[in-house]
PDB file of N, CA, C and O in Angstrom, chain B, residues numbered from 101:
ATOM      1  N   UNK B 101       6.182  49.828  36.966  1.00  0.00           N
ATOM      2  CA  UNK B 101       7.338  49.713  36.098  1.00  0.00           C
ATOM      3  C   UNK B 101       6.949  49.029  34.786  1.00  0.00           C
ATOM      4  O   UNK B 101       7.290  49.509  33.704  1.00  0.00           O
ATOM      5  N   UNK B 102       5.980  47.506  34.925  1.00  0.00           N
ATOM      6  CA  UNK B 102       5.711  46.892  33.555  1.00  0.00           C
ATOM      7  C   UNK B 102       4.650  47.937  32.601  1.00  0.00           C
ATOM      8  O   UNK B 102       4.441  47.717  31.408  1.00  0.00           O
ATOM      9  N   UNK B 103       4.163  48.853  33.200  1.00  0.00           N
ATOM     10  CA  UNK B 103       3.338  49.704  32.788  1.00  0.00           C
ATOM     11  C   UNK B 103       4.201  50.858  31.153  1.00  0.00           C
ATOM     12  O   UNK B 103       3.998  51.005  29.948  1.00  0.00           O
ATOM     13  N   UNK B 104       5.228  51.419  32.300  1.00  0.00           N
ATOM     14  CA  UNK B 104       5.944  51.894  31.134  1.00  0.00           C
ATOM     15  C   UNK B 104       7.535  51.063  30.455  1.00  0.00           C
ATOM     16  O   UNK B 104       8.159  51.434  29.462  1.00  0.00           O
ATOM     17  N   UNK B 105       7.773  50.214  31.108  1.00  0.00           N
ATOM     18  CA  UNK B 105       8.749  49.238  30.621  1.00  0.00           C
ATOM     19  C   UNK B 105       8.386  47.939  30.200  1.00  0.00           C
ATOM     20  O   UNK B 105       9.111  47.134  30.785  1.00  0.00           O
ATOM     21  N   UNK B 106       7.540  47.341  29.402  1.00  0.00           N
ATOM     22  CA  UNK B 106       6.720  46.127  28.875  1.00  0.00           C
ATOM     23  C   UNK B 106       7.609  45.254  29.143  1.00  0.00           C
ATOM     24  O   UNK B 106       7.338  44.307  29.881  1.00  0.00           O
ATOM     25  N   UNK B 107       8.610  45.384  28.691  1.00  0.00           N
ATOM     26  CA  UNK B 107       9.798  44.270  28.315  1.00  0.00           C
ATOM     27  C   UNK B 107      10.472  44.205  29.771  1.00  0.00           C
ATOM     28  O   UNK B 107      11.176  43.239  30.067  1.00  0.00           O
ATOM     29  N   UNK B 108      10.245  45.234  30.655  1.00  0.00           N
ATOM     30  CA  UNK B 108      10.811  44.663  31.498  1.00  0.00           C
ATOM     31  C   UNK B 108      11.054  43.235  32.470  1.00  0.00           C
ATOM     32  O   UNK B 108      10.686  42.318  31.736  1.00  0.00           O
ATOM     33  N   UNK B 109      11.307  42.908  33.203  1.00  0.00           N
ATOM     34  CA  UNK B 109      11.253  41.440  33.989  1.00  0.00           C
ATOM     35  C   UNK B 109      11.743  41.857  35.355  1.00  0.00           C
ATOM     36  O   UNK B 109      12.790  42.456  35.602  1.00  0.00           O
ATOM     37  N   UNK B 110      10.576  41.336  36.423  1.00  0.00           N
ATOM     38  CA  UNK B 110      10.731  42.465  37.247  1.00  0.00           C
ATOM     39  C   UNK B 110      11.412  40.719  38.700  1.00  0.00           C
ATOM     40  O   UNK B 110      10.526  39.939  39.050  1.00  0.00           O
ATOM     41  N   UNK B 111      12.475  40.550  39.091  1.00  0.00           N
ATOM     42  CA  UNK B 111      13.230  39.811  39.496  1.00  0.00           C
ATOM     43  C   UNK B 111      12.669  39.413  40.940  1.00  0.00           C
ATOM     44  O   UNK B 111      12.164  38.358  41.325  1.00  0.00           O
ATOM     45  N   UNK B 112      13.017  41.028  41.838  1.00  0.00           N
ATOM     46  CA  UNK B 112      12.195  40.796  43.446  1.00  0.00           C
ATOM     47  C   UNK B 112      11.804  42.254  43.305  1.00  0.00           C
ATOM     48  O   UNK B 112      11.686  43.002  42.334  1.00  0.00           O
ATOM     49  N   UNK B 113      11.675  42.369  44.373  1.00  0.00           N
ATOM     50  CA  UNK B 113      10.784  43.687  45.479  1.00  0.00           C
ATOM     51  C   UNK B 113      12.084  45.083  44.220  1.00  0.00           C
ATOM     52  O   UNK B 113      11.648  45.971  43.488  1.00  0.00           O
ATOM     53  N   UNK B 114      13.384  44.768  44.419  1.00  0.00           N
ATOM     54  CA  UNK B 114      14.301  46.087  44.590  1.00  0.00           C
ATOM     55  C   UNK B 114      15.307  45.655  42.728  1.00  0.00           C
ATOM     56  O   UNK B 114      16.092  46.363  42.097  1.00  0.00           O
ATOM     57  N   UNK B 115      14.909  44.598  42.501  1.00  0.00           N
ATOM     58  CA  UNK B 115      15.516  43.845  41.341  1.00  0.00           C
ATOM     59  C   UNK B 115      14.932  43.596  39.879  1.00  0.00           C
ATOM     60  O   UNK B 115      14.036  42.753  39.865  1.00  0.00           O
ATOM     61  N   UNK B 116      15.306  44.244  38.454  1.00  0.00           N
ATOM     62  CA  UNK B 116      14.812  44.827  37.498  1.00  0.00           C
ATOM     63  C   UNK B 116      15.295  44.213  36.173  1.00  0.00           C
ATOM     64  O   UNK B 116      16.410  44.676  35.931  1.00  0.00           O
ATOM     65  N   UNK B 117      14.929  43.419  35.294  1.00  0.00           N
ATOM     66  CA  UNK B 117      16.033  43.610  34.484  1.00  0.00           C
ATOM     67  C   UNK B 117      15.479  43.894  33.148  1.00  0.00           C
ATOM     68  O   UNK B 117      14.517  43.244  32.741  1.00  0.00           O
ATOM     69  N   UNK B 118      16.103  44.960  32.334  1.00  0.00           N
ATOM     70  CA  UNK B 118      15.710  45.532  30.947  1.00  0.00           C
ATOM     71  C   UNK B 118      16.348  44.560  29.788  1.00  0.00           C
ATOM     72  O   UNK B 118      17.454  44.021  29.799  1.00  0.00           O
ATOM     73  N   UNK B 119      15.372  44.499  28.830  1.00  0.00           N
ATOM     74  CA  UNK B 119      16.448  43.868  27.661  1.00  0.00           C
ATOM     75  C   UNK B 119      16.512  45.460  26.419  1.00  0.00           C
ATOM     76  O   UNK B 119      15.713  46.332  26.079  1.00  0.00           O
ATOM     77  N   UNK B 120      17.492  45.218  26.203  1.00  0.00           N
ATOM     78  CA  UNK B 120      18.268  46.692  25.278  1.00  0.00           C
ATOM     79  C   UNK B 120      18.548  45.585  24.121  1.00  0.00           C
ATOM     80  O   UNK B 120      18.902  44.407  24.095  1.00  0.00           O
ATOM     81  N   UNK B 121      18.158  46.709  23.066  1.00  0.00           N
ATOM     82  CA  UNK B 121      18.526  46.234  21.410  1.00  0.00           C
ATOM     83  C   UNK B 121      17.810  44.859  21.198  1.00  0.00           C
ATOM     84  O   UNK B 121      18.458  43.866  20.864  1.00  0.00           O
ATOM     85  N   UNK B 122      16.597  44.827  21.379  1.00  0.00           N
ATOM     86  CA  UNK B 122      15.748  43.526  20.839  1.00  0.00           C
ATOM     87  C   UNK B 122      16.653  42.224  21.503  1.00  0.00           C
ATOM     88  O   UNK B 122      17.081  41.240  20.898  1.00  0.00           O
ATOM     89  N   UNK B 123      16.821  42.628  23.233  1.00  0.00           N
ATOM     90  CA  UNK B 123      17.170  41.564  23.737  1.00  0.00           C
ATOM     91  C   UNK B 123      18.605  41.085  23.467  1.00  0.00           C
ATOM     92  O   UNK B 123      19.119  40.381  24.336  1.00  0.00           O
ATOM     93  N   UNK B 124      19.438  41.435  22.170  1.00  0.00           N
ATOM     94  CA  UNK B 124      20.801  41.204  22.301  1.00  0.00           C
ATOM     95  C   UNK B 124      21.553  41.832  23.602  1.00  0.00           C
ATOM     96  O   UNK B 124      22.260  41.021  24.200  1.00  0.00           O
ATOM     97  N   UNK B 125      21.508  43.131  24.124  1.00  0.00           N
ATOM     98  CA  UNK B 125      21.882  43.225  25.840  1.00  0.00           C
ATOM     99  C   UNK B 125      21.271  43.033  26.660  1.00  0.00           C
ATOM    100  O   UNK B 125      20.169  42.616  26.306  1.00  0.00           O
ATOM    101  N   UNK B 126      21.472  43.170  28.354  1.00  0.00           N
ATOM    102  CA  UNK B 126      20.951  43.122  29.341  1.00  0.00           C
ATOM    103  C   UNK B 126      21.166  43.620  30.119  1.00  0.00           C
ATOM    104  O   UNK B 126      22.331  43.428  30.470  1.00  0.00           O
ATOM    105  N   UNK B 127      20.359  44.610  31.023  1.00  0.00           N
ATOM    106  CA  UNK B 127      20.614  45.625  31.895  1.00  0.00           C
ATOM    107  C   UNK B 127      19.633  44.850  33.396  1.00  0.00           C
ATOM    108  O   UNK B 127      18.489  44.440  33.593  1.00  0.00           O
ATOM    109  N   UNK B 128      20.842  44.980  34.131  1.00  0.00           N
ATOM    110  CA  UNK B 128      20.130  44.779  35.694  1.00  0.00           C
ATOM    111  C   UNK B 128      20.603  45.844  36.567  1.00  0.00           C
ATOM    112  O   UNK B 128      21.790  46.169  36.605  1.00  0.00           O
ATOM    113  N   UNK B 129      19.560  46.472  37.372  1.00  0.00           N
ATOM    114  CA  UNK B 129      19.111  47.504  38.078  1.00  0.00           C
ATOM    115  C   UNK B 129      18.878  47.209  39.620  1.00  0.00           C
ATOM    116  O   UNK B 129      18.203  46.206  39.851  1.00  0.00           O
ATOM    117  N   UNK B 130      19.326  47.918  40.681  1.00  0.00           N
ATOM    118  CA  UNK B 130      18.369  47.656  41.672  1.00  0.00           C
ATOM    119  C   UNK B 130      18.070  48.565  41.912  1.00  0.00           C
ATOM    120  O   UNK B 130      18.904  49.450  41.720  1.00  0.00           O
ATOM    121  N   UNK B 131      16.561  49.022  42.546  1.00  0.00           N
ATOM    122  CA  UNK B 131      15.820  49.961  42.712  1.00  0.00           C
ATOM    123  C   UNK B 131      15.220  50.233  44.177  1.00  0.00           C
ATOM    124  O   UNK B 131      14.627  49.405  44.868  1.00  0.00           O
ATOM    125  N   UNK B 132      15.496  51.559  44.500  1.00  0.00           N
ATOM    126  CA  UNK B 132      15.389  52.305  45.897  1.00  0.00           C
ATOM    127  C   UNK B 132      14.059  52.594  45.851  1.00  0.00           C
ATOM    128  O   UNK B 132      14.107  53.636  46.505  1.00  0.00           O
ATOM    129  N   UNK B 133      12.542  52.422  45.487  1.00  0.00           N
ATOM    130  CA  UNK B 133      11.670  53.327  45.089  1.00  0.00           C
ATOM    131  C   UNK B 133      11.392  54.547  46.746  1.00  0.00           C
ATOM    132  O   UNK B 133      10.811  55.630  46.668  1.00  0.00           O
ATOM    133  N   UNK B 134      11.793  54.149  47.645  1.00  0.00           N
ATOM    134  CA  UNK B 134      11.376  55.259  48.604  1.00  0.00           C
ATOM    135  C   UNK B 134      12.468  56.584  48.374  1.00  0.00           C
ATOM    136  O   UNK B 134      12.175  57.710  48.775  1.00  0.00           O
ATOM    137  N   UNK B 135      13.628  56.311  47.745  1.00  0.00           N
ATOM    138  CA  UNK B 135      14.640  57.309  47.669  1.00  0.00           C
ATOM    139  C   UNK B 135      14.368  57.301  46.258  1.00  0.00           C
ATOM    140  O   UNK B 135      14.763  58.458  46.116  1.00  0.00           O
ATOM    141  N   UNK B 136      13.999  56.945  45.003  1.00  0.00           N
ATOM    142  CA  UNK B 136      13.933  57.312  43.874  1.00  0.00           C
ATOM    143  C   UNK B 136      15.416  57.304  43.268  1.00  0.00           C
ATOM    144  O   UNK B 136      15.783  58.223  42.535  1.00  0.00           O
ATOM    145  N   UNK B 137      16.283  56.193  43.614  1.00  0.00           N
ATOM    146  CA  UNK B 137      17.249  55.866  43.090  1.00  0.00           C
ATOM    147  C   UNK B 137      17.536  54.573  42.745  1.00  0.00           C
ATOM    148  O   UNK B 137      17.417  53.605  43.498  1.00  0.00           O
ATOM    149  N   UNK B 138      18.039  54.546  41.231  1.00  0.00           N
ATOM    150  CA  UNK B 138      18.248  52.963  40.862  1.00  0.00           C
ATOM    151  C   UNK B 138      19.997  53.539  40.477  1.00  0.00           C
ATOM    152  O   UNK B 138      20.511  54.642  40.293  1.00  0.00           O
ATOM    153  N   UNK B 139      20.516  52.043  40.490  1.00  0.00           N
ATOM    154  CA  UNK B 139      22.024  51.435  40.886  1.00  0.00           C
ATOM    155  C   UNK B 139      21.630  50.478  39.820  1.00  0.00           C
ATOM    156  O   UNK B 139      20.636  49.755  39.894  1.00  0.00           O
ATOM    157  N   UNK B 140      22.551  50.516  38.718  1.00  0.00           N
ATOM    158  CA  UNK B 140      23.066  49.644  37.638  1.00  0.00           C
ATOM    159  C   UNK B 140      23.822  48.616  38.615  1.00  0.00           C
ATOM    160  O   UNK B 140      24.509  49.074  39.528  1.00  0.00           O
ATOM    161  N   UNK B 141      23.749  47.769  38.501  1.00  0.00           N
ATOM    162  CA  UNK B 141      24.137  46.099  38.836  1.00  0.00           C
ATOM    163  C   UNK B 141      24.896  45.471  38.050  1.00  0.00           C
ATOM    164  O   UNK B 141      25.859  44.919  38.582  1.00  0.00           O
ATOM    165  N   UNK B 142      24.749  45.347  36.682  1.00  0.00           N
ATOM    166  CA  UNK B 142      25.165  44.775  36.008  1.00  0.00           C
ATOM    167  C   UNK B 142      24.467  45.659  34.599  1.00  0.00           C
ATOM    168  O   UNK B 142      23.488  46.405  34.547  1.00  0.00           O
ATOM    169  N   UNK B 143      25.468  45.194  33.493  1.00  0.00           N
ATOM    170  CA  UNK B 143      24.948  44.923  31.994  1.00  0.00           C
ATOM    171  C   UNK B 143      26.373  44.532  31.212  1.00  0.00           C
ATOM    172  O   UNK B 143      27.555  44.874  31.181  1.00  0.00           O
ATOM    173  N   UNK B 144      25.430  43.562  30.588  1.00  0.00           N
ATOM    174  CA  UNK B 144      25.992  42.855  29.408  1.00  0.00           C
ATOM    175  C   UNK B 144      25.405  41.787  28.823  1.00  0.00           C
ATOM    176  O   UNK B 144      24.397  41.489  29.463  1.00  0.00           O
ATOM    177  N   UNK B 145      25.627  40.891  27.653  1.00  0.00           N
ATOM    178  CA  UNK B 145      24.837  40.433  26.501  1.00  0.00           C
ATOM    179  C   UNK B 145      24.189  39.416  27.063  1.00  0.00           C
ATOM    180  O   UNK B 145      24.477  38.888  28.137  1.00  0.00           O
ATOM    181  N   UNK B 146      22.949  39.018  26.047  1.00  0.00           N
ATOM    182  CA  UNK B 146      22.207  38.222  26.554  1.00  0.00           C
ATOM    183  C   UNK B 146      22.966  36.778  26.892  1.00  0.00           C
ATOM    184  O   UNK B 146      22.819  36.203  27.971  1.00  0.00           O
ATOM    185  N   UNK B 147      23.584  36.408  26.089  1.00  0.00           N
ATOM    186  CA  UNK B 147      24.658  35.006  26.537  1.00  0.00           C
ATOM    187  C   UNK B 147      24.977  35.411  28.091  1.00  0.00           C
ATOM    188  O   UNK B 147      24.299  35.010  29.037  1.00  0.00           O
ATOM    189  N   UNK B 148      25.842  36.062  28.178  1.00  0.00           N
ATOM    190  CA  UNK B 148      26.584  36.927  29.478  1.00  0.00           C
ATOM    191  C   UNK B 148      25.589  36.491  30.746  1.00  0.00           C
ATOM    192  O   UNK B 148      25.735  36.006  31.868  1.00  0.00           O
ATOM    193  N   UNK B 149      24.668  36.877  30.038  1.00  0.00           N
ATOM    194  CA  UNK B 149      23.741  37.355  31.191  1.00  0.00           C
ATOM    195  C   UNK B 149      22.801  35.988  31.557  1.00  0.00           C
ATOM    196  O   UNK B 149      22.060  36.054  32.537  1.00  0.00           O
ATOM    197  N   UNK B 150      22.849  34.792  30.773  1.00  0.00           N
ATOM    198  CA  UNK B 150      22.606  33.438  30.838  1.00  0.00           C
ATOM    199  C   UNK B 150      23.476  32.880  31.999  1.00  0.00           C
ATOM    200  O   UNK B 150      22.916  32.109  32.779  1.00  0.00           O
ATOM    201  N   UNK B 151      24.814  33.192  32.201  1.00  0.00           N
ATOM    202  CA  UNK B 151      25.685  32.782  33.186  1.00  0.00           C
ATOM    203  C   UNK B 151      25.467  33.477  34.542  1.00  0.00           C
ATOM    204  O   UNK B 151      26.370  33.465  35.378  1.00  0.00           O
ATOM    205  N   UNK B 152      24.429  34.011  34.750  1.00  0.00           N
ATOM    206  CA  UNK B 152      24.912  35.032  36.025  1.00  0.00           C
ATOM    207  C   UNK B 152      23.621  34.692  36.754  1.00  0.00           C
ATOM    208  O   UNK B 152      22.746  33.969  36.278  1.00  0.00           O
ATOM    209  N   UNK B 153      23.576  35.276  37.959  1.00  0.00           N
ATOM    210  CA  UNK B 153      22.754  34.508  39.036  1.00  0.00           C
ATOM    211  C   UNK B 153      22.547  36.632  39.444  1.00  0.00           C
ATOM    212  O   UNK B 153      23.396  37.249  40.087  1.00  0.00           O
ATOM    213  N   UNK B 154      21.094  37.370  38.788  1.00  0.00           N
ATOM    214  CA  UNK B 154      20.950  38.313  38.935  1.00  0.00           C
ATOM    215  C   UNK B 154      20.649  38.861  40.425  1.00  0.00           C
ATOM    216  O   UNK B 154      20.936  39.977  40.858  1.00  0.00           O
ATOM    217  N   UNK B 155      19.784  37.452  41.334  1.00  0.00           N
ATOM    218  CA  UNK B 155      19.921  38.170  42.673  1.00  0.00           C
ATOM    219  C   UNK B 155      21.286  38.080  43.327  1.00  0.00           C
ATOM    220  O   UNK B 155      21.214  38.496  44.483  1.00  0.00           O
ATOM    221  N   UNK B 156      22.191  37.784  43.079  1.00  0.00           N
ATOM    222  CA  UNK B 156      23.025  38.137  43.443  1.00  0.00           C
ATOM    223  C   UNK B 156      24.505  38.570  43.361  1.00  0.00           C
ATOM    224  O   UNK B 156      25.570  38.183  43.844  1.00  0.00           O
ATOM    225  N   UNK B 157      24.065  39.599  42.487  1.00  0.00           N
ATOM    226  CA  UNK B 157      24.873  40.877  41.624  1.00  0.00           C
ATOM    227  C   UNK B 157      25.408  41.990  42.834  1.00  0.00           C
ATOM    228  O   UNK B 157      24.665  42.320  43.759  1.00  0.00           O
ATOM    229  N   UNK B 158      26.571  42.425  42.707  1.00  0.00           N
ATOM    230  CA  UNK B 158      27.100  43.350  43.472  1.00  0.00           C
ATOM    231  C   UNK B 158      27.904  44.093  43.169  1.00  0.00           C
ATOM    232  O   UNK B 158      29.061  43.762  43.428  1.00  0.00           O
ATOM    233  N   UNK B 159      27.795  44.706  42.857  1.00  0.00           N
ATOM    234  CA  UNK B 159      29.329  46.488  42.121  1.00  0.00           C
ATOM    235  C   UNK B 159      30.255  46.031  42.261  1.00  0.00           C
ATOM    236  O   UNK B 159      30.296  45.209  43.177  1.00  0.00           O
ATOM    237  N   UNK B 160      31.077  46.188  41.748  1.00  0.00           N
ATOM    238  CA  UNK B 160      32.415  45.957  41.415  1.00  0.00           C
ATOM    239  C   UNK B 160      32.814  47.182  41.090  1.00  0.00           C
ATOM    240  O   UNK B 160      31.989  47.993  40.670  1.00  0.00           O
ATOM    241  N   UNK B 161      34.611  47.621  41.282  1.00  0.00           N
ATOM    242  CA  UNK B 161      34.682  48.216  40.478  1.00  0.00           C
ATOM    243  C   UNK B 161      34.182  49.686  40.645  1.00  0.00           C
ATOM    244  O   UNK B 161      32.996  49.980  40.793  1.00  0.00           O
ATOM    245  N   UNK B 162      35.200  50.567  40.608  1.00  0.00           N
ATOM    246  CA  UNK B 162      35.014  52.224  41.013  1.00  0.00           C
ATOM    247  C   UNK B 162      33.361  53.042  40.516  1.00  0.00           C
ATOM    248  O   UNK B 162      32.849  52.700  39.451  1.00  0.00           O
ATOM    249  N   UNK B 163      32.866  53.805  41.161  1.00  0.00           N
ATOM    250  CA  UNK B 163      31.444  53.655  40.836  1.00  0.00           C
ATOM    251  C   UNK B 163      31.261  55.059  41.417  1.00  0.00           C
ATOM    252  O   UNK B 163      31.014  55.411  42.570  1.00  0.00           O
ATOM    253  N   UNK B 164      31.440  55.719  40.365  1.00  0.00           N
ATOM    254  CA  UNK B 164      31.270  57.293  40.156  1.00  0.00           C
ATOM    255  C   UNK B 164      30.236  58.040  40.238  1.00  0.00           C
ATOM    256  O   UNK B 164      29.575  57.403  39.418  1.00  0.00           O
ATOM    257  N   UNK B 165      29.533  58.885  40.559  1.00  0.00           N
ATOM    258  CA  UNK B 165      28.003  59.398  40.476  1.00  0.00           C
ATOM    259  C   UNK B 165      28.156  60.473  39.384  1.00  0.00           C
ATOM    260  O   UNK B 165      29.209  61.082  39.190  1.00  0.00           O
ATOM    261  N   UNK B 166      27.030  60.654  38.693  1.00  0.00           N
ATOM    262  CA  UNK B 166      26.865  61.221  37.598  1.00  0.00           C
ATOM    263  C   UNK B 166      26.241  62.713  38.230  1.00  0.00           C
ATOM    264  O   UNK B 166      25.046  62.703  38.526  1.00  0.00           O
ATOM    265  N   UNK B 167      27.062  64.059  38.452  1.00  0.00           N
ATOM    266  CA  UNK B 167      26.784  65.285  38.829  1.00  0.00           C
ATOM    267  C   UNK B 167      26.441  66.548  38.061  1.00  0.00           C
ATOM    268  O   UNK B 167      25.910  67.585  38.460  1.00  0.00           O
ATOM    269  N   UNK B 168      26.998  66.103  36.528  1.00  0.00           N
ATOM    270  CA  UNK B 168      27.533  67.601  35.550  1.00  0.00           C
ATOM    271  C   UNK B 168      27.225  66.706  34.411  1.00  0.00           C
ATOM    272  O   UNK B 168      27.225  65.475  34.386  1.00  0.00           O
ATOM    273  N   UNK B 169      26.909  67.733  33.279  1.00  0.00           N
ATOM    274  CA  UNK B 169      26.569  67.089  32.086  1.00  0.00           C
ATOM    275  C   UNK B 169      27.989  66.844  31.377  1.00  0.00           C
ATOM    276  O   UNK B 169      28.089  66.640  30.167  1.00  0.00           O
ATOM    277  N   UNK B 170      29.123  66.888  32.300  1.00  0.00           N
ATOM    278  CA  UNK B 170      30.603  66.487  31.862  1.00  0.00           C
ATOM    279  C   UNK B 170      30.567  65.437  32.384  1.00  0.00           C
ATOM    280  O   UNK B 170      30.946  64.616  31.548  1.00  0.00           O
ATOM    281  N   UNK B 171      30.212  64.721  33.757  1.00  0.00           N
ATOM    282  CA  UNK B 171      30.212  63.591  33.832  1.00  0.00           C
ATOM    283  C   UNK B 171      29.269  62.676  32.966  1.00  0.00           C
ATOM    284  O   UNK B 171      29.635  61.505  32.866  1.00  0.00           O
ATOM    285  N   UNK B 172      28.583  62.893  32.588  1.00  0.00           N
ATOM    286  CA  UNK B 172      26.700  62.536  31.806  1.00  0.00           C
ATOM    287  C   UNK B 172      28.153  61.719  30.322  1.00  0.00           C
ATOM    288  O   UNK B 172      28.410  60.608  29.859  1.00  0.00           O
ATOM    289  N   UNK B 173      28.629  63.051  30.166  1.00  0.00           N
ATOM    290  CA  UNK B 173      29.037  62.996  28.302  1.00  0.00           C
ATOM    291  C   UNK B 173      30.526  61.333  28.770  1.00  0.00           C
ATOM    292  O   UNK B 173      30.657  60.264  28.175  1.00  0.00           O
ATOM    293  N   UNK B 174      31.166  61.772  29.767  1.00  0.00           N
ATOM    294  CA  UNK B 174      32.369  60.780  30.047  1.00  0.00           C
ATOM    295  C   UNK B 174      31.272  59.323  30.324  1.00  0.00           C
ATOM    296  O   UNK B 174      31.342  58.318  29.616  1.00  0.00           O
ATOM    297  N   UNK B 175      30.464  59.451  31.285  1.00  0.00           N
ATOM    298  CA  UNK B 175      30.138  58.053  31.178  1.00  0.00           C
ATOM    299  C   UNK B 175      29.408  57.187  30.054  1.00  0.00           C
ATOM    300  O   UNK B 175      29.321  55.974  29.866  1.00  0.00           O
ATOM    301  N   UNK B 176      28.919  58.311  29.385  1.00  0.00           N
ATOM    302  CA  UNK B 176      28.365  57.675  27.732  1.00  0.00           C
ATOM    303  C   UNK B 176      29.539  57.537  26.732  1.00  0.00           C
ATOM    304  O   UNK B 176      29.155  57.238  25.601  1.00  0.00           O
ATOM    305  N   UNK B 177      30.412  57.632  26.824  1.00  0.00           N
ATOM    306  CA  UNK B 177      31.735  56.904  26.201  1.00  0.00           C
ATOM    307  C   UNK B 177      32.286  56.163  26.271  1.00  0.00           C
ATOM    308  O   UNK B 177      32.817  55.484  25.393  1.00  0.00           O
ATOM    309  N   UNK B 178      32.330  56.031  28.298  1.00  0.00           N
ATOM    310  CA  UNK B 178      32.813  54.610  28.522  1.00  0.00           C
ATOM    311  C   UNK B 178      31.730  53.508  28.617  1.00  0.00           C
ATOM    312  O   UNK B 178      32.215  52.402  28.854  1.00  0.00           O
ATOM    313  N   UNK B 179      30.760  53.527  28.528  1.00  0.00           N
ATOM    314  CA  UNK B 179      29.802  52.838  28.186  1.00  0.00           C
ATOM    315  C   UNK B 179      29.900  52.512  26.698  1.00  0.00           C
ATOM    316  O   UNK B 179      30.191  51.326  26.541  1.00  0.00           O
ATOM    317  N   UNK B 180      29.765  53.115  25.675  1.00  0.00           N
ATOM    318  CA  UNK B 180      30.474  53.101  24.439  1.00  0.00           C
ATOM    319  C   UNK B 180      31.498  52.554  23.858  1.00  0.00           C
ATOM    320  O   UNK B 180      31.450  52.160  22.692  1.00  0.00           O
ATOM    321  N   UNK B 181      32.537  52.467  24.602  1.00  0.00           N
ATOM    322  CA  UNK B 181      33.560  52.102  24.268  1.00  0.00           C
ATOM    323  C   UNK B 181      33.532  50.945  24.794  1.00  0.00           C
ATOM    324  O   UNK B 181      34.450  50.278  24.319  1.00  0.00           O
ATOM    325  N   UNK B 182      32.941  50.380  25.532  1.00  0.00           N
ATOM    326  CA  UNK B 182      32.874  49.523  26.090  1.00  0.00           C
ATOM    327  C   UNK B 182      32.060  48.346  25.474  1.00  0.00           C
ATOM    328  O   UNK B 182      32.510  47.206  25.596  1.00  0.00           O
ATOM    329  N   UNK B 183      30.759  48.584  24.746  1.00  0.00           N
ATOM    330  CA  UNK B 183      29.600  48.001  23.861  1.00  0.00           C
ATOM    331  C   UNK B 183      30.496  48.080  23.108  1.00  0.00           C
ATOM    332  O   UNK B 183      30.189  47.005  22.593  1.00  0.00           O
ATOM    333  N   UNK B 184      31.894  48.562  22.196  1.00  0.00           N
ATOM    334  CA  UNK B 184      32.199  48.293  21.217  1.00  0.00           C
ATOM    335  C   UNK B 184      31.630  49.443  20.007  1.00  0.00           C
ATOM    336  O   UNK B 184      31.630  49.104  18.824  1.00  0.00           O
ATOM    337  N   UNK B 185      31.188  50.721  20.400  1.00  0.00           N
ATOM    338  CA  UNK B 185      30.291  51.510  19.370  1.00  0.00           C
ATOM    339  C   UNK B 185      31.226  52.891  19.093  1.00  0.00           C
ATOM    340  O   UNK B 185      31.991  53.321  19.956  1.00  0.00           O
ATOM    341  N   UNK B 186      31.126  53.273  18.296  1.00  0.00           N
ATOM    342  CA  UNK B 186      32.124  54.012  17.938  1.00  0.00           C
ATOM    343  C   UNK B 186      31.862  55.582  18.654  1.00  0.00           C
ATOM    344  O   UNK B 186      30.878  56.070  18.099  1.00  0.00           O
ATOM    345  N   UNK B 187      32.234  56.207  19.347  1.00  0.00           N
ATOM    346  CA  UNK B 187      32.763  57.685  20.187  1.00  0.00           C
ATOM    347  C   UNK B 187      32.953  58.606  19.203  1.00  0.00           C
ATOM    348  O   UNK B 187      33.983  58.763  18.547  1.00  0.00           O
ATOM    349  N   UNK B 188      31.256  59.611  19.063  1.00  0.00           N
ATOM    350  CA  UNK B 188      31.491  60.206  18.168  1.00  0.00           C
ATOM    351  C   UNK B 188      31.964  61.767  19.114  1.00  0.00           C
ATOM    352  O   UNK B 188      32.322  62.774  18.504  1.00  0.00           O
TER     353      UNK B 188
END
């Protein structure tokens, strides 16, 4: 993972966390590598993310799987809208 993610910070065995936009966000991941599936955990700003205790992060909150490039386009909006970035 540090191979092609430098910046990454790699937490435990299944636990990941990316910094996005020169470290102003923070993305935490947990990672399946025998099934080749990672699960967003969390993200939000680096302050944000000063308060939080990453091993032990847990979903919240309705949690949709991404099937169709209609779901792909809806969850990059609400992600969007959500960062505050404007929905073009």
């Amino acid at each position: 993972m540090k191979r092609h993610y430098a910046t990454a910070s790699i937490v435990s065995a299944d636990r990941i966390v990316f910094n996005i936009k020169g470290n102003d966000y923070r993305l935490v991941v947990a990672v399946d590598y025998e099934r080749s599936i990672v699960w967003i955990k969390w993200i939000g700003t680096h302050a944000e993310y000063d308060r939080i205790d990453v091993r032990e992060l847990s979903m919240s909150g309705e949690v949709r799987p991404i099937r169709s490039p209609t779901d792909y386009e809806e969850a990059l909006a609400e992600a969007k809208q959500l960062w505050g970035a404007k929905v073009r």
